[in-house]
C-alpha positions as CSV (number, residue, x, y, z in Angstrom):
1,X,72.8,-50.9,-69.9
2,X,74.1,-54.4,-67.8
3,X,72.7,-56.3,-70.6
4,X,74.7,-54.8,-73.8
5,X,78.0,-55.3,-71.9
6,X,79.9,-58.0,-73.4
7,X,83.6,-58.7,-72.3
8,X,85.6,-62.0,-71.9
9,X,86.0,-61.1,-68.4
10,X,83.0,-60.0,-67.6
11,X,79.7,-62.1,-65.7
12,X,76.9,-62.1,-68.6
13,X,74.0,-60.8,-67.6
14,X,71.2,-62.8,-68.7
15,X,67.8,-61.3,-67.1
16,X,66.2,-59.2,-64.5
17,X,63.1,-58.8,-63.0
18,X,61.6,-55.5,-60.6
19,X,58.7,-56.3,-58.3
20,X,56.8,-53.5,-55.8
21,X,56.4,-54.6,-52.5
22,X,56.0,-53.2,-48.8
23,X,59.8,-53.0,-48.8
24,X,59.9,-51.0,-52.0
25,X,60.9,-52.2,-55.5
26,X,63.0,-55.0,-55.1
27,X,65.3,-56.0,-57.9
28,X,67.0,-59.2,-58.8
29,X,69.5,-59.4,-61.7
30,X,70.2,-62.9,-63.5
31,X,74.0,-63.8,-64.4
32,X,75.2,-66.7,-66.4
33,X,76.6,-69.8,-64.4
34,X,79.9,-69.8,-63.0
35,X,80.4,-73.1,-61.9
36,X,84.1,-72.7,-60.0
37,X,82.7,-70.6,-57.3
38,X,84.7,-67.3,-56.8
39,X,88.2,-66.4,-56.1
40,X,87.1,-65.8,-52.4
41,X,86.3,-69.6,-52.2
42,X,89.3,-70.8,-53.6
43,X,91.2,-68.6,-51.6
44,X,89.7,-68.9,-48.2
45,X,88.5,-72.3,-48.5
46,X,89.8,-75.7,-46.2
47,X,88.1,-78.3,-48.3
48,X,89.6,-77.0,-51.9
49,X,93.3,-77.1,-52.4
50,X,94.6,-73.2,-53.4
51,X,94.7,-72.3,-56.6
52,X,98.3,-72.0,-58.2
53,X,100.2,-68.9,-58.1
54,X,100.5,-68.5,-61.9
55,X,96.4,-69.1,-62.2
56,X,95.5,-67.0,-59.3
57,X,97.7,-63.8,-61.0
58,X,95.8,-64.6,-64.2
59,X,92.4,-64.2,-62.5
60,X,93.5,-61.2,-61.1
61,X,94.8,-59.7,-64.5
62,X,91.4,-60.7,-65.9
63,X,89.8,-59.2,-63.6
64,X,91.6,-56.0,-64.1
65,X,90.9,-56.3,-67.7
66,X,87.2,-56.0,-66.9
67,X,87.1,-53.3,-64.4
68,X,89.6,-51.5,-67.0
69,X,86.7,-52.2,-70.0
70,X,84.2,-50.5,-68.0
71,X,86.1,-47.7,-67.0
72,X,87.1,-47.0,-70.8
73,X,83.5,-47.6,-72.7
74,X,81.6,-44.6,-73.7
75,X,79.3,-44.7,-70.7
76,X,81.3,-45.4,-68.0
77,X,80.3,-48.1,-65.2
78,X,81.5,-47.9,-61.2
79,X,82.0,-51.1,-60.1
80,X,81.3,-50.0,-56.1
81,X,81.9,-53.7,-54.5
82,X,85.3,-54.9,-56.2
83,X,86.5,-57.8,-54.0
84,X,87.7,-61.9,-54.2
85,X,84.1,-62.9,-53.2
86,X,82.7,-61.3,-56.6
87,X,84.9,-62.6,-58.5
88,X,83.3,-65.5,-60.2
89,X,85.6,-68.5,-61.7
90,X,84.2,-70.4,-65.2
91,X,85.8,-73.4,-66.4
């Protein structure tokens, strides 16, 4: 389902693999690159300088603009761990 999801404010998702070990089946999921670290970073961070006001309100309208997409699509998707650290900054 992860991997039909297409939004402009949305991580892609770009593989996944499953493999059965003596822990269980352990899954990893493959995201595009987001080279600007997250808004957790930027926000917490004392080798960065903060982010702008009017650029840290966009991320966060953004981001609401993706959580509202999945809310809204015919099968709707929980995001269960919505905070600054996973929310990932492109270019």
């Amino acid at each position: 389902m992860l991997g039909i999801i297409e939004h402009p404010n949305l991580v892609k998702l770009i593989g996944y693999c499953a493999e059965d070990d003596e822990r269980g089946i352990q899954r990893v999921l493959v995201y595009e690159m987001m080279p600007n670290w997250s808004m957790q970073d930027h926000v917490s961070s004392q080798f960065r300088a903060p982010l702008p006001w009017a650029i840290g309100l966009k991320v966060a309208q953004d981001a609401a603009q993706g959580l509202t997409y999945l809310h809204e699509i015919s099968v709707q998707i929980i995001f269960r761990d919505f905070k600054s650290s996973n929310i990932l900054l492109d270019d």
